[in-house]
C-alpha positions in Angstrom: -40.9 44.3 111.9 -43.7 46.4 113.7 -47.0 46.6 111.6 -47.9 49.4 109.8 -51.1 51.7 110.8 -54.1 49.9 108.8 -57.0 51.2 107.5 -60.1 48.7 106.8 -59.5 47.5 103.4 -62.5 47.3 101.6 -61.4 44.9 98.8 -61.7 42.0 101.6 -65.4 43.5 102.4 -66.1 43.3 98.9 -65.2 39.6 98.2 -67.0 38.6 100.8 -70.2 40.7 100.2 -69.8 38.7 96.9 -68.9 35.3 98.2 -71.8 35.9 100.7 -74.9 36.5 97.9 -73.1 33.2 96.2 -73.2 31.3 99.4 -76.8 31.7 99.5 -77.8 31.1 95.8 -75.7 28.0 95.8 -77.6 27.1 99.2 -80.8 27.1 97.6 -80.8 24.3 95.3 -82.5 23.7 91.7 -82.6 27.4 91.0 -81.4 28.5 87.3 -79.2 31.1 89.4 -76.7 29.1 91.1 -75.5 28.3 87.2 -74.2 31.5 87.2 -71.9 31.6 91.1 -68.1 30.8 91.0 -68.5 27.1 91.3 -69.4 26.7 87.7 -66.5 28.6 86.6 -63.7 26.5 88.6 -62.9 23.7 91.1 -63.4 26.0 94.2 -66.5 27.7 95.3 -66.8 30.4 97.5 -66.7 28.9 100.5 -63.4 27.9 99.9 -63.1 31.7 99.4 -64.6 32.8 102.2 -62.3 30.8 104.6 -59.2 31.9 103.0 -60.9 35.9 103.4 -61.7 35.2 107.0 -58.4 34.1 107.8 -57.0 37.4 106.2 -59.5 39.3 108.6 -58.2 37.5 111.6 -55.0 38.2 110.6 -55.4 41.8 110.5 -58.1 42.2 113.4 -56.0 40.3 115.7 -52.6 39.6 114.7 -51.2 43.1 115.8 -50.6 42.0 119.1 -48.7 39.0 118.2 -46.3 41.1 116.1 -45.6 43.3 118.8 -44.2 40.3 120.5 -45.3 38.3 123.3 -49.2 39.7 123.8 -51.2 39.5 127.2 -53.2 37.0 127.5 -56.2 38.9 127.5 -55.3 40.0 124.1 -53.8 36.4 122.4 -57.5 34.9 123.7 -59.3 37.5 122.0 -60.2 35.1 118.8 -62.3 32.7 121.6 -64.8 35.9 122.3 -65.2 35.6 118.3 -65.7 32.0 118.8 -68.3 31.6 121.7 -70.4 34.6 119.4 -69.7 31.7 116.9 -71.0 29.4 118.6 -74.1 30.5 119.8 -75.1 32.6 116.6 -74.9 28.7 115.2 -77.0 27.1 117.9 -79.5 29.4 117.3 -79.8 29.2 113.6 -79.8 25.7 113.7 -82.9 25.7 116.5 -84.6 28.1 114.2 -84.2 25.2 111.4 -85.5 22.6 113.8 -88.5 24.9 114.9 -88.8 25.8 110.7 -89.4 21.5 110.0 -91.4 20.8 112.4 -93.9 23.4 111.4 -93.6 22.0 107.3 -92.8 18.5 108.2 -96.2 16.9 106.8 -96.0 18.8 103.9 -95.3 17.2 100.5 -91.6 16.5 100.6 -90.1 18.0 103.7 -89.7 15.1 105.2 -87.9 13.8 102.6 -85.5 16.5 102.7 -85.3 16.4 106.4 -83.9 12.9 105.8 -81.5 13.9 103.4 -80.6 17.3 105.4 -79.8 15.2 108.6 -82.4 17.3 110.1 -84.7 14.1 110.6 -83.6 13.0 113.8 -84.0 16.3 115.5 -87.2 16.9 114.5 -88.7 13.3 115.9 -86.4 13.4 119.1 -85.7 16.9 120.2 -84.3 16.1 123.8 -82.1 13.6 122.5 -80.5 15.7 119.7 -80.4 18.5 122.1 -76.8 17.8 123.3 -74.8 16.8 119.8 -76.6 19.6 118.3 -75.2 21.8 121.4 -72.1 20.7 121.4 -71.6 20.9 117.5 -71.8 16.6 117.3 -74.4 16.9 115.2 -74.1 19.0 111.5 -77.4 19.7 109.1 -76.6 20.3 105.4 -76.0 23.5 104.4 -75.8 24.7 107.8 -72.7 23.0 109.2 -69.9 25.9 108.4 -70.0 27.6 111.1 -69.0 25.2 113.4 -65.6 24.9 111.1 -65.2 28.7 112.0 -65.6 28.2 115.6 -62.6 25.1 115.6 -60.7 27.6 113.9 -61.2 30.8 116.2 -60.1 28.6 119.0 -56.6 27.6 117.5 -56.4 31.1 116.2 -53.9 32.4 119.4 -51.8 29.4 118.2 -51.6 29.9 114.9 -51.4 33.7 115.0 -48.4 33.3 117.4 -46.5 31.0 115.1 -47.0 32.8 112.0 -45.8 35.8 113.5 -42.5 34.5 114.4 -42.3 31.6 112.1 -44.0 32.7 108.3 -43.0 29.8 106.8 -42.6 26.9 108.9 -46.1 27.7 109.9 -47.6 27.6 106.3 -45.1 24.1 105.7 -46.8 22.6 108.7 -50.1 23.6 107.7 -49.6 21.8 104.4 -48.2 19.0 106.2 -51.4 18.6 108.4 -53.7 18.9 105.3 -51.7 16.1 103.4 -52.0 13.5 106.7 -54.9 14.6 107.2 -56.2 13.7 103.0 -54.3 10.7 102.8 -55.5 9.0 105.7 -58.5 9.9 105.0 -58.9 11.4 109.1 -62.2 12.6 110.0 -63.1 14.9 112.6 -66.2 12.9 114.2 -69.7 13.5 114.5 -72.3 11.8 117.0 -74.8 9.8 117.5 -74.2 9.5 113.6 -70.3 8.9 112.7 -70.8 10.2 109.6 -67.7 12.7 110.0 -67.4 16.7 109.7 -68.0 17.9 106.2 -66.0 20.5 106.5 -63.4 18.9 108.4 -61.3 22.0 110.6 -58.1 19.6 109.8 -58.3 20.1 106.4 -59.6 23.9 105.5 -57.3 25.4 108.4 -54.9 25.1 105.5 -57.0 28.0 103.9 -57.4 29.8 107.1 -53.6 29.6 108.2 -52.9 31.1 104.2 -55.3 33.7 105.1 -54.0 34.6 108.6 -50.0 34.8 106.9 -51.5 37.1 104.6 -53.2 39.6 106.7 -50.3 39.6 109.0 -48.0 40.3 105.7 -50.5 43.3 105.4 -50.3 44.3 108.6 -46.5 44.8 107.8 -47.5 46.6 104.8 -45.8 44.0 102.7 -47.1 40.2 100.5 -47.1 37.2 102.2 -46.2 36.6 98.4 -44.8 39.2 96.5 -46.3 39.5 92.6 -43.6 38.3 90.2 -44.3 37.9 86.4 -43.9 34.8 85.5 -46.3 33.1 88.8 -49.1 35.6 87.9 -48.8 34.1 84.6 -49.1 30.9 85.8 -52.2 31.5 88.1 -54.0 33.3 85.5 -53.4 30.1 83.4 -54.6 27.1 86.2 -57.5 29.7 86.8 -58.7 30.1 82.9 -58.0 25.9 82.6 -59.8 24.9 85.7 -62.6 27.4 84.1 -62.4 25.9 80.3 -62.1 22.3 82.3 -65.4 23.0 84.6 -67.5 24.5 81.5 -66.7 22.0 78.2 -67.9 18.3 78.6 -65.2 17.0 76.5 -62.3 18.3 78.4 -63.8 17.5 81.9 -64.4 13.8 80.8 -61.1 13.3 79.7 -59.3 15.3 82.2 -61.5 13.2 85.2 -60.5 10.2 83.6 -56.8 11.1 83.6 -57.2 11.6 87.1 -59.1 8.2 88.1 -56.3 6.9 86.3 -53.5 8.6 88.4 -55.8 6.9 91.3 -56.7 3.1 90.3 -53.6 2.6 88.6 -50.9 4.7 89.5 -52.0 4.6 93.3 -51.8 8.7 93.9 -53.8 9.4 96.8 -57.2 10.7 96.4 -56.3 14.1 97.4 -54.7 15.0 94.9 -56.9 13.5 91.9 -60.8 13.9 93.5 -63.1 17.3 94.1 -63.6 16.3 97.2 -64.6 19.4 99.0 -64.8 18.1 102.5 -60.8 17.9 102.9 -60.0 20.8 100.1 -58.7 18.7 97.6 -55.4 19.8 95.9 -57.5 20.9 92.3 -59.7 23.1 94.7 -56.6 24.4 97.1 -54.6 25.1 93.9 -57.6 26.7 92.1 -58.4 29.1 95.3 -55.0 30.1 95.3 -54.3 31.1 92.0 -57.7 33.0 91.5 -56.8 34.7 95.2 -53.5 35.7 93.8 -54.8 36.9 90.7 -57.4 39.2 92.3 -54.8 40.1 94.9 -52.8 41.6 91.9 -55.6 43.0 89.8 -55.0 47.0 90.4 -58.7 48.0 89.8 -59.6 46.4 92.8 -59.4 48.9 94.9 -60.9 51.6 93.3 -64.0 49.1 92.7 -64.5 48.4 96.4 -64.5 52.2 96.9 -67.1 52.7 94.4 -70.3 53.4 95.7 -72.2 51.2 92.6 -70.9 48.6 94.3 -71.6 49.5 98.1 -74.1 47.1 99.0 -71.6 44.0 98.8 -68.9 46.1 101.0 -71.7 46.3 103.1 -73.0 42.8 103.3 -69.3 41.7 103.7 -68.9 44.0 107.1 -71.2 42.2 108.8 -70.9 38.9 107.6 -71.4 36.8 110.5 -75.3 38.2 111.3 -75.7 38.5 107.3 -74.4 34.9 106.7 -76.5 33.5 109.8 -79.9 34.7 108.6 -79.1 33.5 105.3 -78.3 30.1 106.4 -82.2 30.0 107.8 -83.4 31.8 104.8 -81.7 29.3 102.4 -83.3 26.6 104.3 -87.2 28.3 104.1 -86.8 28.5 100.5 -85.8 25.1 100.0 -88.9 24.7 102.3 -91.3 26.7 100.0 -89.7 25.5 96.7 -90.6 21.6 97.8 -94.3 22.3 98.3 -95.0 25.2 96.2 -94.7 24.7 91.8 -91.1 25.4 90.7 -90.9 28.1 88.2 -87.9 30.9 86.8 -90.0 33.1 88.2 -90.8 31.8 91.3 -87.1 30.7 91.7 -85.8 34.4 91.3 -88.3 36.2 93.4 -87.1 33.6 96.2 -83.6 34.6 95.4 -83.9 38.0 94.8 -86.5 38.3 98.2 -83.8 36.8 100.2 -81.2 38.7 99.2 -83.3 42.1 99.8 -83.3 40.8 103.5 -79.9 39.6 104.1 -78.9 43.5 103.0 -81.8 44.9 105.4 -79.8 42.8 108.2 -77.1 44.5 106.7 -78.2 48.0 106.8 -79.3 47.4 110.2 -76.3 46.4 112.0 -74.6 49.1 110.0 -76.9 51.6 112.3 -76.4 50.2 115.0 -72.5 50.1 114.7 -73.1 53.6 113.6 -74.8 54.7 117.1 -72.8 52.3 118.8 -75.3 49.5 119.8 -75.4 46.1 120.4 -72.6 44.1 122.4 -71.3 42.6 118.9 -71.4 45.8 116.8 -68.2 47.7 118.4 -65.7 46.7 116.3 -63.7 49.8 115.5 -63.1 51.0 111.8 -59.9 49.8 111.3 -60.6 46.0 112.5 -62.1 43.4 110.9 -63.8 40.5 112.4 -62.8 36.6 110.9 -66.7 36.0 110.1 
Protein backbone atom coordinates (compact mmCIF):
# COMPACT_ATOMS: atom_id res chain seq x y z
CA UNK A 1 0.00 0.00 0.00
CA UNK A 2 1.38 3.52 -1.03
CA UNK A 3 1.81 5.96 2.02
CA UNK A 4 -0.40 8.39 2.88
CA UNK A 5 0.57 12.38 2.55
CA UNK A 6 2.09 13.13 6.22
CA UNK A 7 2.14 15.97 8.06
CA UNK A 8 5.01 16.42 10.89
CA UNK A 9 3.37 14.96 13.90
CA UNK A 10 4.13 16.87 16.75
CA UNK A 11 3.42 14.27 19.43
CA UNK A 12 6.85 12.61 18.40
CA UNK A 13 8.50 16.26 18.76
CA UNK A 14 6.99 16.45 22.01
CA UNK A 15 8.25 13.21 23.55
CA UNK A 16 11.40 13.92 22.61
CA UNK A 17 11.57 17.66 23.73
CA UNK A 18 10.63 15.80 27.00
CA UNK A 19 12.93 12.83 26.91
CA UNK A 20 15.62 15.48 25.87
CA UNK A 21 15.28 17.88 29.30
CA UNK A 22 15.32 14.27 31.13
CA UNK A 23 18.35 13.13 29.28
CA UNK A 24 20.20 16.00 30.66
CA UNK A 25 18.93 16.07 34.33
CA UNK A 26 19.66 12.38 34.57
CA UNK A 27 23.28 13.30 32.97
CA UNK A 28 24.08 15.52 35.68
CA UNK A 29 24.43 13.46 38.63
CA UNK A 30 23.62 14.04 42.56
CA UNK A 31 21.05 16.62 41.70
CA UNK A 32 17.62 16.34 43.82
CA UNK A 33 16.09 16.71 40.13
CA UNK A 34 16.84 13.63 38.43
CA UNK A 35 14.47 12.03 41.37
CA UNK A 36 11.79 13.28 39.57
CA UNK A 37 12.67 11.97 35.34
CA UNK A 38 11.00 8.74 34.10
CA UNK A 39 13.63 6.42 35.40
CA UNK A 40 12.38 6.60 38.89
CA UNK A 41 8.90 5.78 37.79
CA UNK A 42 9.86 2.50 35.73
CA UNK A 43 12.47 0.04 34.42
CA UNK A 44 13.18 2.17 31.25
CA UNK A 45 14.51 5.69 31.09
CA UNK A 46 14.34 7.94 28.35
CA UNK A 47 16.91 6.87 26.49
CA UNK A 48 15.32 3.85 25.90
CA UNK A 49 12.59 6.23 24.74
CA UNK A 50 14.33 8.20 22.70
CA UNK A 51 15.72 5.37 20.46
CA UNK A 52 12.37 3.85 20.00
CA UNK A 53 11.19 7.82 18.86
CA UNK A 54 14.13 8.08 16.59
CA UNK A 55 13.41 5.08 14.90
CA UNK A 56 9.70 6.32 14.37
CA UNK A 57 11.32 9.57 12.76
CA UNK A 58 13.41 7.46 10.45
CA UNK A 59 10.71 5.67 9.59
CA UNK A 60 8.68 8.47 8.44
CA UNK A 61 11.64 10.84 7.11
CA UNK A 62 12.89 8.08 5.08
CA UNK A 63 10.84 5.16 4.64
CA UNK A 64 8.68 6.65 1.79
CA UNK A 65 10.86 5.70 -0.72
CA UNK A 66 11.13 2.17 0.35
CA UNK A 67 7.29 1.79 0.17
CA UNK A 68 7.17 2.98 -3.16
CA UNK A 69 9.20 0.01 -4.07
CA UNK A 70 12.66 -0.48 -5.10
CA UNK A 71 14.24 3.33 -4.27
CA UNK A 72 17.39 4.78 -6.14
CA UNK A 73 20.16 4.52 -4.48
CA UNK A 74 20.66 7.98 -3.92
CA UNK A 75 17.52 7.89 -1.96
CA UNK A 76 17.96 4.25 0.11
CA UNK A 77 21.56 5.86 1.26
CA UNK A 78 20.09 8.91 2.41
CA UNK A 79 20.15 7.64 6.39
CA UNK A 80 24.39 7.62 5.95
CA UNK A 81 24.22 11.65 5.18
CA UNK A 82 22.26 11.53 8.75
CA UNK A 83 25.12 9.38 9.96
CA UNK A 84 28.41 11.13 8.85
CA UNK A 85 26.42 14.54 10.51
CA UNK A 86 26.35 11.97 13.32
CA UNK A 87 29.40 11.30 13.37
CA UNK A 88 31.15 14.33 13.32
CA UNK A 89 28.65 16.35 15.63
CA UNK A 90 29.98 13.42 18.16
CA UNK A 91 33.73 13.87 17.45
CA UNK A 92 33.29 17.28 18.19
CA UNK A 93 31.46 17.22 21.45
CA UNK A 94 33.67 14.71 22.64
CA UNK A 95 37.01 17.14 21.71
CA UNK A 96 35.15 19.79 23.44
CA UNK A 97 35.07 17.36 26.69
CA UNK A 98 38.69 16.59 26.29
CA UNK A 99 39.61 20.44 25.75
CA UNK A 100 36.81 21.06 29.02
CA UNK A 101 39.32 18.42 31.48
CA UNK A 102 42.24 19.47 30.68
CA UNK A 103 41.44 22.99 31.60
CA UNK A 104 39.79 21.56 35.27
CA UNK A 105 41.98 18.65 35.53
CA UNK A 106 43.97 19.83 38.76
CA UNK A 107 41.04 20.88 40.34
CA UNK A 108 39.76 19.06 43.43
CA UNK A 109 38.13 15.99 42.03
CA UNK A 110 38.19 16.15 38.24
CA UNK A 111 40.62 13.84 37.99
CA UNK A 112 38.89 11.53 39.79
CA UNK A 113 35.99 11.75 37.67
CA UNK A 114 38.07 11.76 34.55
CA UNK A 115 39.08 8.28 35.75
CA UNK A 116 35.76 7.05 36.28
CA UNK A 117 34.39 8.94 32.98
CA UNK A 118 37.03 7.10 30.76
CA UNK A 119 38.09 10.46 29.91
CA UNK A 120 41.57 9.89 31.79
CA UNK A 121 43.49 8.52 29.12
CA UNK A 122 42.67 11.23 26.58
CA UNK A 123 43.54 13.84 28.58
CA UNK A 124 47.31 12.44 29.49
CA UNK A 125 47.82 11.07 25.84
CA UNK A 126 45.92 13.14 23.32
CA UNK A 127 47.78 11.77 20.10
CA UNK A 128 47.30 8.36 21.04
CA UNK A 129 43.51 8.54 21.87
CA UNK A 130 43.20 10.61 18.78
CA UNK A 131 42.31 7.61 16.51
CA UNK A 132 39.82 5.23 18.93
CA UNK A 133 38.24 8.40 19.88
CA UNK A 134 37.88 9.14 15.88
CA UNK A 135 36.90 6.11 14.94
CA UNK A 136 34.24 5.70 17.78
CA UNK A 137 36.83 2.89 19.65
CA UNK A 138 36.89 4.74 22.39
CA UNK A 139 33.29 5.88 24.55
CA UNK A 140 33.32 8.57 27.65
CA UNK A 141 30.32 8.23 30.07
CA UNK A 142 27.56 9.92 29.41
CA UNK A 143 28.73 10.85 26.10
CA UNK A 144 28.79 7.56 24.22
CA UNK A 145 25.03 7.47 22.58
CA UNK A 146 25.58 8.94 19.74
CA UNK A 147 27.87 6.66 18.37
CA UNK A 148 24.82 3.95 18.85
CA UNK A 149 22.83 6.32 16.47
CA UNK A 150 25.43 6.45 13.92
CA UNK A 151 25.66 2.18 13.83
CA UNK A 152 22.15 2.47 13.43
CA UNK A 153 21.82 5.21 10.57
CA UNK A 154 24.14 3.02 8.57
CA UNK A 155 21.92 -0.22 8.67
CA UNK A 156 18.97 1.99 8.31
CA UNK A 157 18.66 1.36 4.13
CA UNK A 158 18.63 -2.41 5.29
CA UNK A 159 16.30 -2.35 7.75
CA UNK A 160 13.99 0.13 6.11
CA UNK A 161 13.95 -2.12 3.01
CA UNK A 162 13.00 -5.20 4.94
CA UNK A 163 10.33 -3.68 7.02
CA UNK A 164 8.75 -2.45 4.14
CA UNK A 165 8.28 -5.65 2.42
CA UNK A 166 8.56 -7.89 5.32
CA UNK A 167 6.65 -6.18 8.72
CA UNK A 168 6.91 -8.95 10.63
CA UNK A 169 9.71 -11.14 9.77
CA UNK A 170 11.79 -8.09 10.23
CA UNK A 171 10.56 -7.28 13.86
CA UNK A 172 10.93 -11.54 14.56
CA UNK A 173 14.54 -11.22 13.45
CA UNK A 174 15.11 -8.20 15.36
CA UNK A 175 14.03 -9.99 18.47
CA UNK A 176 15.98 -12.82 17.53
CA UNK A 177 19.27 -10.76 17.25
CA UNK A 178 18.57 -9.09 20.63
CA UNK A 179 18.04 -12.55 22.37
CA UNK A 180 21.71 -14.02 20.80
CA UNK A 181 22.94 -11.14 21.25
CA UNK A 182 21.77 -11.05 25.63
CA UNK A 183 22.35 -14.54 26.06
CA UNK A 184 25.74 -14.71 24.82
CA UNK A 185 26.43 -11.96 26.46
CA UNK A 186 28.12 -10.40 22.69
CA UNK A 187 29.74 -7.22 22.97
CA UNK A 188 30.35 -4.77 20.34
CA UNK A 189 34.20 -3.92 21.22
CA UNK A 190 35.93 -0.97 22.23
CA UNK A 191 39.83 -0.15 22.01
CA UNK A 192 42.72 0.20 23.47
CA UNK A 193 40.29 -0.65 26.45
CA UNK A 194 37.99 -3.88 25.69
CA UNK A 195 35.75 -2.75 27.95
CA UNK A 196 32.76 -3.20 25.35
CA UNK A 197 30.01 -0.65 23.94
CA UNK A 198 27.51 0.49 26.60
CA UNK A 199 25.07 0.87 24.50
CA UNK A 200 25.73 -2.00 22.36
CA UNK A 201 23.93 -1.22 18.49
CA UNK A 202 23.17 -5.25 18.64
CA UNK A 203 21.00 -4.92 21.32
CA UNK A 204 18.87 -1.36 21.20
CA UNK A 205 18.41 -1.74 17.28
CA UNK A 206 15.56 -3.85 18.68
CA UNK A 207 14.05 -0.42 19.81
CA UNK A 208 15.10 1.31 16.65
CA UNK A 209 13.72 -1.45 14.17
CA UNK A 210 10.18 -1.16 16.60
CA UNK A 211 10.45 2.39 15.91
CA UNK A 212 11.13 2.29 12.16
CA UNK A 213 7.88 -0.45 11.68
CA UNK A 214 5.98 2.07 13.30
CA UNK A 215 6.67 5.13 11.43
CA UNK A 216 6.33 3.23 8.30
CA UNK A 217 2.74 1.87 9.64
CA UNK A 218 2.15 5.71 9.90
CA UNK A 219 3.28 6.53 6.85
CA UNK A 220 0.38 4.12 5.65
CA UNK A 221 -1.84 5.92 7.85
CA UNK A 222 -2.46 2.72 9.75
CA UNK A 223 -0.65 0.92 13.56
CA UNK A 224 2.10 -1.16 13.34
CA UNK A 225 -0.19 -2.37 16.27
CA UNK A 226 -3.71 -1.67 16.22
CA UNK A 227 -5.29 -0.56 19.93
CA UNK A 228 -7.36 -3.50 21.20
CA UNK A 229 -8.98 -3.51 24.72
CA UNK A 230 -7.84 -6.03 26.51
CA UNK A 231 -3.60 -5.26 25.45
CA UNK A 232 -4.11 -1.58 26.48
CA UNK A 233 -5.26 -3.08 29.59
CA UNK A 234 -2.42 -4.98 29.95
CA UNK A 235 0.25 -2.27 29.22
CA UNK A 236 -1.45 0.10 31.47
CA UNK A 237 -0.99 -2.68 34.10
CA UNK A 238 3.10 -3.78 33.52
CA UNK A 239 3.46 0.18 33.34
CA UNK A 240 1.64 1.09 36.83
CA UNK A 241 3.57 -2.36 38.40
CA UNK A 242 6.99 -1.55 37.01
CA UNK A 243 6.11 2.04 38.66
CA UNK A 244 4.67 0.59 42.20
CA UNK A 245 7.87 -2.02 41.78
CA UNK A 246 10.59 1.02 41.08
CA UNK A 247 9.07 3.35 44.01
CA UNK A 248 8.22 0.80 47.21
CA UNK A 249 11.37 -0.88 48.85
CA UNK A 250 9.39 -3.82 49.91
CA UNK A 251 8.16 -4.85 46.61
CA UNK A 252 11.40 -4.15 44.68
CA UNK A 253 13.36 -6.35 47.24
CA UNK A 254 11.21 -9.16 46.86
CA UNK A 255 10.47 -8.83 43.31
CA UNK A 256 14.73 -8.63 42.68
CA UNK A 257 15.09 -11.53 44.66
CA UNK A 258 12.52 -13.53 42.66
CA UNK A 259 14.40 -12.68 39.77
CA UNK A 260 18.04 -13.72 41.11
CA UNK A 261 16.29 -16.65 41.85
CA UNK A 262 14.90 -17.34 38.28
CA UNK A 263 18.84 -16.74 37.54
CA UNK A 264 21.07 -18.83 40.25
CA UNK A 265 18.73 -21.48 40.49
CA UNK A 266 16.48 -21.89 37.71
CA UNK A 267 19.37 -20.95 35.15
CA UNK A 268 17.07 -18.24 33.03
CA UNK A 269 19.46 -16.09 31.20
CA UNK A 270 20.28 -12.82 32.56
CA UNK A 271 18.36 -11.05 30.09
CA UNK A 272 15.44 -11.65 31.05
CA UNK A 273 15.85 -11.34 34.98
CA UNK A 274 18.66 -8.21 35.29
CA UNK A 275 18.21 -4.14 34.52
CA UNK A 276 20.89 -4.32 32.62
CA UNK A 277 20.64 -1.27 30.38
CA UNK A 278 23.52 -1.90 28.11
CA UNK A 279 21.71 -4.82 26.11
CA UNK A 280 17.88 -3.50 26.96
CA UNK A 281 16.98 -6.07 29.21
CA UNK A 282 13.53 -7.77 28.77
CA UNK A 283 11.96 -5.75 32.14
CA UNK A 284 13.24 -2.46 30.38
CA UNK A 285 12.11 -3.58 26.47
CA UNK A 286 8.75 -4.74 27.98
CA UNK A 287 8.37 -1.62 30.14
CA UNK A 288 9.18 0.88 26.95
CA UNK A 289 6.75 -0.85 25.12
CA UNK A 290 3.86 -0.78 27.10
CA UNK A 291 4.31 2.91 28.28
CA UNK A 292 4.94 3.66 24.21
CA UNK A 293 1.68 1.90 23.62
CA UNK A 294 -0.13 3.54 26.15
CA UNK A 295 0.86 7.07 25.20
CA UNK A 296 0.36 5.97 21.54
CA UNK A 297 -3.33 5.45 22.56
CA UNK A 298 -3.93 8.32 24.97
CA UNK A 299 -6.33 10.70 22.65
CA UNK A 300 -5.22 14.00 24.41
CA UNK A 301 -1.99 13.74 22.98
CA UNK A 302 -2.42 15.39 20.18
CA UNK A 303 -4.15 18.30 21.14
CA UNK A 304 -1.26 18.67 23.96
CA UNK A 305 1.52 18.77 21.41
CA UNK A 306 -0.47 21.50 19.60
CA UNK A 307 -0.78 23.50 22.55
CA UNK A 308 1.33 26.37 22.62
CA UNK A 309 1.85 26.01 26.81
CA UNK A 310 3.74 23.32 25.83
CA UNK A 311 5.80 24.67 22.70
CA UNK A 312 9.14 24.82 24.00
CA UNK A 313 9.53 20.86 24.23
CA UNK A 314 8.07 20.56 20.46
CA UNK A 315 10.65 22.83 19.94
CA UNK A 316 13.56 21.27 21.66
CA UNK A 317 12.46 17.94 20.08
CA UNK A 318 12.76 19.39 16.30
CA UNK A 319 16.14 19.94 16.64
CA UNK A 320 17.28 17.36 18.71
CA UNK A 321 20.47 16.33 17.36
CA UNK A 322 22.26 20.18 17.85
CA UNK A 323 20.02 20.41 21.20
CA UNK A 324 21.09 16.95 22.54
CA UNK A 325 24.88 17.60 21.43
CA UNK A 326 25.30 20.83 23.46
CA UNK A 327 23.73 19.21 26.29
CA UNK A 328 25.95 16.31 26.29
CA UNK A 329 29.01 19.09 26.85
CA UNK A 330 26.83 21.09 29.17
CA UNK A 331 25.99 17.98 31.32
CA UNK A 332 29.60 17.32 31.50
CA UNK A 333 30.63 21.26 32.73
CA UNK A 334 28.20 20.90 35.39
CA UNK A 335 29.43 17.83 36.69
CA UNK A 336 32.66 19.82 36.30
CA UNK A 337 31.42 22.84 38.47
CA UNK A 338 29.44 20.63 40.90
CA UNK A 339 32.91 18.65 41.91
CA UNK A 340 34.80 21.83 42.85
CA UNK A 341 32.22 24.19 43.71
CA UNK A 342 29.76 23.43 47.42
CA UNK A 343 26.80 21.27 46.43
CA UNK A 344 23.57 22.90 47.36
CA UNK A 345 19.50 22.66 46.14
CA UNK A 346 20.02 25.76 45.09
CA UNK A 347 23.09 25.62 43.44
CA UNK A 348 21.93 22.20 41.82
CA UNK A 349 18.76 23.83 40.18
CA UNK A 350 20.27 26.96 38.95
CA UNK A 351 22.78 24.49 37.13
CA UNK A 352 19.83 22.68 35.82
CA UNK A 353 17.55 25.23 35.16
CA UNK A 354 20.75 27.43 33.45
CA UNK A 355 21.34 24.61 31.17
CA UNK A 356 18.25 23.99 30.13
CA UNK A 357 17.63 27.95 29.28
CA UNK A 358 20.61 27.25 26.78
CA UNK A 359 19.79 23.94 25.23
CA UNK A 360 16.24 26.01 24.21
CA UNK A 361 18.33 29.11 23.01
CA UNK A 362 20.19 26.33 20.60
CA UNK A 363 16.84 25.56 20.02
CA UNK A 364 15.33 28.83 19.07
CA UNK A 365 18.29 29.43 17.01
CA UNK A 366 18.22 26.64 14.63
CA UNK A 367 14.59 27.21 14.50
CA UNK A 368 15.68 30.73 12.70
CA UNK A 369 17.78 29.58 10.79
CA UNK A 370 15.45 26.67 9.33
CA UNK A 371 13.08 29.46 9.23
CA UNK A 372 15.40 31.67 6.69
CA UNK A 373 16.66 28.64 5.32
CA UNK A 374 20.34 28.53 6.65
CA UNK A 375 22.77 26.27 7.54
CA UNK A 376 23.56 22.95 5.41
CA UNK A 377 21.81 20.80 8.34
CA UNK A 378 18.68 22.93 8.85
CA UNK A 379 16.70 22.07 5.41
CA UNK A 380 14.76 19.49 6.34
CA UNK A 381 11.26 20.25 5.00
CA UNK A 382 8.13 20.41 7.29
CA UNK A 383 6.78 17.34 6.69
CA UNK A 384 10.15 15.17 7.56
CA UNK A 385 11.59 14.39 10.45
CA UNK A 386 15.13 13.66 11.09
CA UNK A 387 16.14 10.09 13.33
CA UNK A 388 18.15 12.44 15.96
Amino acid sequence: MPETPHLRDFRIDLLRGIALVMIFINHVPGTIWENFTSRNFGFSDAAEAFVLMSGIATGLAYGPAFLRGRPKLAEALRPWRRAVTLWWVHVLAVFCIVALFALTIDQPGVEAMAQMRSILPAVEHPAAMMAPLVLLGHHFAYADILPLYVVLMVTAPAILFFAAHWPKSTMVGSLLLWLVVGVLSIKMPTWPTDYGWFFNPMAWQVLFVAGVLTGLAMRRGQRFLPVRHWPLRLAMGFVVAAAVWVQVPLVANWGGHGLWLLYEYASVPSIFTSFNKSVVSLPRLLHILALAYVVSAWPSLKTLAASPRLGVFVLLGRHSLPVFATSTVLAYIAQVTKAVEPVSVLFDTLLIATGICILVVVAHVRERQRIQGTGPLLKVPNTSLSAI
